[in-house]
PATORBA-375425 format. One record per residue (C-alpha): x, y, z. Coordinates in steps of 0.001 Angstrom, whole numbers, plus 500000, padded with zeros to 6 digits. Example, Ala and Ser with C-alpha at 12.3 -4.5 7.8 and 13.67 -1.06 7.14 Angstrom:
residues 2
512300 495500 507800
513670 498940 507140
end
This chain:
residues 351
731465 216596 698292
733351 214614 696404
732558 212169 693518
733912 209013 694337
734513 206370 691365
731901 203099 692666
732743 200022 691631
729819 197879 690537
728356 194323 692300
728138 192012 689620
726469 189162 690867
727035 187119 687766
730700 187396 688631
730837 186425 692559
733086 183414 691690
735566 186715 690475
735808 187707 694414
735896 184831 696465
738061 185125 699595
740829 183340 699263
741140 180570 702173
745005 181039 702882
745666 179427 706272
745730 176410 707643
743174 176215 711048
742163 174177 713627
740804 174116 717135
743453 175064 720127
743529 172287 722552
741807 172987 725900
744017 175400 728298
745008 173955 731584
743071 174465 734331
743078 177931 735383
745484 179351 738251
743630 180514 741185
744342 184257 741573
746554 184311 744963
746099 188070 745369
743204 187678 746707
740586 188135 743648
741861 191526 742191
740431 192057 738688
738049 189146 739008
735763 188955 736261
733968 185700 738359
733850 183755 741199
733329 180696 741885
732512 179281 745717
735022 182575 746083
737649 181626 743942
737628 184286 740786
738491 183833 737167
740828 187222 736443
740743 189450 733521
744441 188037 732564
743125 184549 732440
739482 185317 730470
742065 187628 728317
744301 184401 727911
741365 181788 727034
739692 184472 724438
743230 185641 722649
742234 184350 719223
738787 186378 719032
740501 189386 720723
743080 189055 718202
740871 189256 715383
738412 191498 717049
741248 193913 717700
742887 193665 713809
739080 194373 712305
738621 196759 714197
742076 198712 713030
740973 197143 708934
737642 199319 709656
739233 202599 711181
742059 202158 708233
739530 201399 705378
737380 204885 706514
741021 206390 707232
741712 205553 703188
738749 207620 702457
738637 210548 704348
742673 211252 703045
741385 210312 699657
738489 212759 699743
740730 215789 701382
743443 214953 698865
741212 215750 695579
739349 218856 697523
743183 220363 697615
744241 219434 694252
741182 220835 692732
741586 224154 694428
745307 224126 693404
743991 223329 690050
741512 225603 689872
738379 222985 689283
735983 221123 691021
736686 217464 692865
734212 216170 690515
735912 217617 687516
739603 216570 688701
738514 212896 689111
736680 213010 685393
739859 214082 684315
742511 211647 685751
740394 208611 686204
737108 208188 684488
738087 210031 681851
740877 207738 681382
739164 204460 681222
739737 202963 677699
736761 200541 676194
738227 197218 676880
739192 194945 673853
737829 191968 672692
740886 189784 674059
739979 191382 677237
736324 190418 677508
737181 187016 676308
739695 185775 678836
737271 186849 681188
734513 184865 679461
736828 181768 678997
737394 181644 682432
733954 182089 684411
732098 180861 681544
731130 177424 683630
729700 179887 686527
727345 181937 684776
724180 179547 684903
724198 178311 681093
724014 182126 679929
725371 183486 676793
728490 185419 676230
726726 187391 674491
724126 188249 677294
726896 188114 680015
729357 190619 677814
727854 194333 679016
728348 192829 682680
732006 191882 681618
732697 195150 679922
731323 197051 683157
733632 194470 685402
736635 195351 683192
735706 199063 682909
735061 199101 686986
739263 197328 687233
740849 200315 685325
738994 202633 687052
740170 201421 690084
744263 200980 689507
743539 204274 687743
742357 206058 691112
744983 204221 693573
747631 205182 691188
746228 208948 691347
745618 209226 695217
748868 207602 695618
750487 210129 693524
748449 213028 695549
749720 211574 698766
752998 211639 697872
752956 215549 696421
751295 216692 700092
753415 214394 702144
750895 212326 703673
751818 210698 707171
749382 207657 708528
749812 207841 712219
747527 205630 713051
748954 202446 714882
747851 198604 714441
747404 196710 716921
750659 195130 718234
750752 191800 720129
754059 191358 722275
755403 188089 720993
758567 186273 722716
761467 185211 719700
762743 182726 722253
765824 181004 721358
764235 179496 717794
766198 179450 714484
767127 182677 713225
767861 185012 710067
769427 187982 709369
770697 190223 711993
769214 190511 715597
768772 194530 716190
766984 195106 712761
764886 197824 712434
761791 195223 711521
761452 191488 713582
759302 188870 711911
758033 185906 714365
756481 183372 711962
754268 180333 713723
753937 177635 711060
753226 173778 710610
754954 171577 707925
752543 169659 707236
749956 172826 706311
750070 173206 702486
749574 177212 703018
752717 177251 705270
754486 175578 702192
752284 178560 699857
754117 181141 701638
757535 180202 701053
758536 181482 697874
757085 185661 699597
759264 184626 702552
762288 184205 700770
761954 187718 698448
761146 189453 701524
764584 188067 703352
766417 188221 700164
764929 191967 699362
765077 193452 702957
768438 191612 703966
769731 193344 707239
766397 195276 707733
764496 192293 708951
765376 189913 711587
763561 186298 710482
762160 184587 713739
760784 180768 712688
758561 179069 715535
756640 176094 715825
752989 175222 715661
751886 172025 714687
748168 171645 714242
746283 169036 716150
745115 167951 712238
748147 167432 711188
749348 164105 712683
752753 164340 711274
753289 167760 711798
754914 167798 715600
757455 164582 714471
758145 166715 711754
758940 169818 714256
760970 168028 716488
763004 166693 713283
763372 170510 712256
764888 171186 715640
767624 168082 715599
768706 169216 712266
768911 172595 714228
771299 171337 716702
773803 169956 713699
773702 173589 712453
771164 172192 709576
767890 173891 710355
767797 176069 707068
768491 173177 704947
766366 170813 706360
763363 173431 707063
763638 173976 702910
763437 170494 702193
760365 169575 704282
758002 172198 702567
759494 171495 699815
757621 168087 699606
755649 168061 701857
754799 164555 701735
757146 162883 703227
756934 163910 706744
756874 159993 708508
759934 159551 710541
761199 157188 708559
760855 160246 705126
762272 162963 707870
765352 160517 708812
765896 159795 704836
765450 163287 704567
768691 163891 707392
770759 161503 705421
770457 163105 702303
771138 166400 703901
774631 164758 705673
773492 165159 709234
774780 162653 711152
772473 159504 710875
772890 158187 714491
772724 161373 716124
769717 162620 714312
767782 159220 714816
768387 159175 718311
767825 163199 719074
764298 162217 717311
763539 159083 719041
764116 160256 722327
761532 163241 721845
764197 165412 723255
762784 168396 721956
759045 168044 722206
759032 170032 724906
760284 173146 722916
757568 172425 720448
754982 172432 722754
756572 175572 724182
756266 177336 721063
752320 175739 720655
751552 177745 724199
753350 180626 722945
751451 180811 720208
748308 180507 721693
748782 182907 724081
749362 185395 721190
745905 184467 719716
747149 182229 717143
744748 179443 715856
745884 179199 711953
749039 178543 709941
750773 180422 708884
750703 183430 711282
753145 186251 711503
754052 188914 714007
755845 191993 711930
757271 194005 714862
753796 192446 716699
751477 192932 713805
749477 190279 712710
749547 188777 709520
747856 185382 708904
747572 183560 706058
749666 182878 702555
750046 186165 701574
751552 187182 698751
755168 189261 699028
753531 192819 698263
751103 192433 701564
754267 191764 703594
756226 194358 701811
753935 196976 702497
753807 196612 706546
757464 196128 706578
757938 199701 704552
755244 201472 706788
757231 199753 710125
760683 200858 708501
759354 204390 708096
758396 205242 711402
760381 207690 712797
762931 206007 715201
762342 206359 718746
end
């Protein structure tokens, strides 16, 4: 077997590993009334006084929990997927080497692991100092050195593996789930027929939508013509200003504006009122009348709430959520995240 490197629990530092709450969420409003099933009941799941619920509608009202069901499902099958090609990797290096697993991995990652400095332990003192329950630095420093000690150890080993699974040409076939998501006629970028499509669902009024920007733009202005940039709407029931502020998005759209006036809404996020989004037309040069009247007539609500049922029917209940070539992605990540399922998509052979 082999010796894996652990990585200790340090309880003293939970405040090191708390999950990051990166989307904006709230409850979908209540589905219509479902359709009665005019075929007669086929792949009822109920009935009631002999009219049946179907599969496709119970599938319909529970898409957000079969979405996530469905993605941990692939995180748990990946996860023990990472481990198993881990494990086989150092088993075949060793023999090529002529040593043991346990050896190999005392060698090029234990090994390795240098005594962290006093600089070290100290930024990490200075800043969980208020969350270790009036304790010491001196009695909380052998828990930092282990924490420190346990980080190297770890780039050490994914830069190793990494390495092995280039050298013995390691192919994951294993396939997310995918979610078939519509790019309707919504704002655009880059070229339609790219190898990789990104449908993002967002809200300009959620601060994590805003978060997410800056990744978006250095993955359209690293990938160029390799990804095709879908933007669609999904205002948040807590967000009060949020579908004004879509429907503003979408009259800029129809002066050729959207871009611009997209940028300047997350960029201050703030002043989403109608009177802020028409200031905010002005200063862009739409024209005043035009844009005042497209918005006051509410003459694209309707293709905001489109894009709401859209979304819901994908499984979407958060902002931001993304669909890379139908994989999920929700949440602010951060540009290496999307990087690395746009690289695994672009790498599958073409079919």
């Amino acid at each position: 077997m082999v010796r894996r490197v652990r990585f200790l629990s340090l309880a003293l530092f939970l405040a090191l590993s708390f999950a990051a709450i990166s989307a904006c969420s709230s409850a979908a409003p209540s589905d219509p009334a479902a359709k009665k099933d005019a075929g007669g009941g086929a792949n009822a799941v109920a009935l009631i006084d002999g009219q049946p619920i179907t599969q496709a509608q119970l599938d319909e009202k529970a898409a957000a929990s079969l979405m996530q069901a469905r993605q941990q499902e692939f995180e748990a099958r990946s996860r023990a997927l990472d481990v198993m090609i881990g494990d086989q990797l150092v088993e075949k290096e060793a023999k090529a080497q002529g040593t043991t697993p346990s050896d190999l991995i005392q060698k090029q990652v234990t090994g390795k692991v240098a005594e962290p400095t006093q600089a070290e332990i100290d930024q990490v003192w200075e800043a969980n100092k208020n969350r270790v329950g009036g304790k010491t630095k001196e009695q909380v420093q052998p828990d930092i050195v282990n924490y420190l000690k346990n980080q190297k150890a770890s780039e050490l080993q994914k830069d190793f593996i990494k390495g092995l699974r280039a050298k013995y040409k390691v192919q994951i076939l294993l396939d997310p789930p995918r979610i078939p998501v519509q790019v309707d006629d919504d704002p655009a970028k880059s070229p339609v027929g790219a190898r990789v499509t990104i449908v993002e669902f967002s809200d300009f009024q959620c601060p994590f939508c805003g978060r997410v920007e800056g990744a978006v733009k250095q993955i359209l202005t690293n990938y160029k013509d390799k990804v095709h940039f879908v933007y669609r709407d999904f205002p948040l029931v807590i967000h009060p200003f949020a579908p004004k502020a879509a429907e503003a998005a979408q009259c800029a759209n129809e002066q050729g504006k959207f871009w611009e006036y997209h940028d300047a809404l997350y960029a201050d996020q703030t002043k989403l009122a109608v009177t802020d989004l028409q200031a905010t037309a002005e200063r862009l040069g739409l024209k005043a009348d035009q844009f005042k009247s497209c918005l006051e007539s509410g003459k694209f609500a309707a293709e905001v709430s489109k894009d709401s049922a859209d979304a819901q029917k994908a499984g979407v209940s958060s902002t931001p959520s993304f669909f890379i070539n139908g994989i999920p992605l929700v949440g602010a990540q951060d540009y290496q995240t999307f990087a690395d399922v746009i690289d695994r998509e672009l790498a599958r052979p073409v079919k």
